[in-house]
C-alpha positions in Angstrom: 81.6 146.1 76.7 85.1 145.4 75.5 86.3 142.0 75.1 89.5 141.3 76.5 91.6 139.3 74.1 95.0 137.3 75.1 98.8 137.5 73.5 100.4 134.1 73.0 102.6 135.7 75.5 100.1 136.8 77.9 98.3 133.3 77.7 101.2 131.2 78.6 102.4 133.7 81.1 98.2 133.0 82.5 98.7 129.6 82.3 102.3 128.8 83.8 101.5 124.7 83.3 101.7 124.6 79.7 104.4 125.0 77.4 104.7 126.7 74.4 104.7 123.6 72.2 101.6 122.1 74.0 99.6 125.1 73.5 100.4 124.6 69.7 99.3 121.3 69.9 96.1 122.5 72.0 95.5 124.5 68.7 96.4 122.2 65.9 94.1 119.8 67.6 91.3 122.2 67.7 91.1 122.0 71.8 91.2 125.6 71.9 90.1 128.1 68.8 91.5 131.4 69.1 90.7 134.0 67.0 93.7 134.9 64.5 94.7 138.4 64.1 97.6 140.0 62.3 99.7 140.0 65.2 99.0 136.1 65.6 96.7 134.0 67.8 94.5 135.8 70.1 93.0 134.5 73.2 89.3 134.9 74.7 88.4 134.3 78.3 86.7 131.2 77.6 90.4 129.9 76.4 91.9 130.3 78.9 89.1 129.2 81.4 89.5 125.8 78.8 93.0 125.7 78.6 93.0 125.6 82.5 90.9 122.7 82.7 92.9 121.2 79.7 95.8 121.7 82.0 94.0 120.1 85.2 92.7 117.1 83.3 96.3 116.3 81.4 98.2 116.9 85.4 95.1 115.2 87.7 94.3 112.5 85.5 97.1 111.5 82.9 94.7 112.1 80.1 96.3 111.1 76.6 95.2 113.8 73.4 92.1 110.8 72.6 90.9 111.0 76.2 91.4 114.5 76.5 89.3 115.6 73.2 86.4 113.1 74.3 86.1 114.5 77.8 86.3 118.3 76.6 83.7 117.0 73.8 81.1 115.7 77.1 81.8 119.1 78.7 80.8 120.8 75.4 77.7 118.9 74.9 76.7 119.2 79.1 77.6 123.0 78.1 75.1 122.9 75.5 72.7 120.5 77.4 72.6 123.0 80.0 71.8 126.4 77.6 69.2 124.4 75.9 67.6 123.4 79.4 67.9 127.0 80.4 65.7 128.5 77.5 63.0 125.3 77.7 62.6 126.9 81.5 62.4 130.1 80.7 60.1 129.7 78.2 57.7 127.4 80.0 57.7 130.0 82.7 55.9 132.8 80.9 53.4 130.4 80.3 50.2 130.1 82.0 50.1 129.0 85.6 47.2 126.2 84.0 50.1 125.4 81.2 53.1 125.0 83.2 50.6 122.6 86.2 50.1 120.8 82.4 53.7 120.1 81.9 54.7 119.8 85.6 52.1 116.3 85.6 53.3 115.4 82.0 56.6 115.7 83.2 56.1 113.5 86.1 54.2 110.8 84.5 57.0 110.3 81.7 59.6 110.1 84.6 57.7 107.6 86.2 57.3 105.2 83.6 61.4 105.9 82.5 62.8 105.0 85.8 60.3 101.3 86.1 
């Protein structure tokens, strides 16, 4: 599978809402990390999925740069949060049905005594 990679050009053409000089802001302040080629800055998917909600956060909620990077740094760690949770459920489904009845009641009994 080839990986589609992004201009400077192309990205700012993708993302009509953002000036040139923001987006090198964007990548000064390590918002975005594209990957640097001889050509210049290239631009994955991901980018410019996060330059988009970069974008929608600055317009929708008047984020200033401090905001902005400590939102985009909750979304990383949910992001990561979410991978992690991922893997702990796959894994405790190839377990056996007697170890995963195990966990299901420890499970319960610590959220019991967290929510009292």
């Amino acid at each position: 599978m080839t990986r589609r990679h992004y201009t400077l050009t192309e990205t700012l053409a993708e993302l009509p809402e953002i000036s040139r000089v923001q987006l090198e802001s964007y990548i000064r302040s390590g918002v975005v990390q594209p990957v640097q080629s001889e050509a210049g800055p290239l631009f994955r998917a991901l980018d410019i999925a996060r330059l988009q909600l970069v974008a929608d956060l600055s317009e929708g909620y008047h984020l200033d740069d401090e905001a902005l990077a400590l939102v985009l740094s909750l979304v990383d760690q949910l992001h990561g949060l979410r991978g992690d949770m991922r893997a702990i459920l796959d894994a405790v489904a190839r377990e056996p049905a007697e170890t995963r009845l195990r966990l299901k009641t420890a499970i319960r009994e610590v959220r019991i005594v967290t929510r009292e």
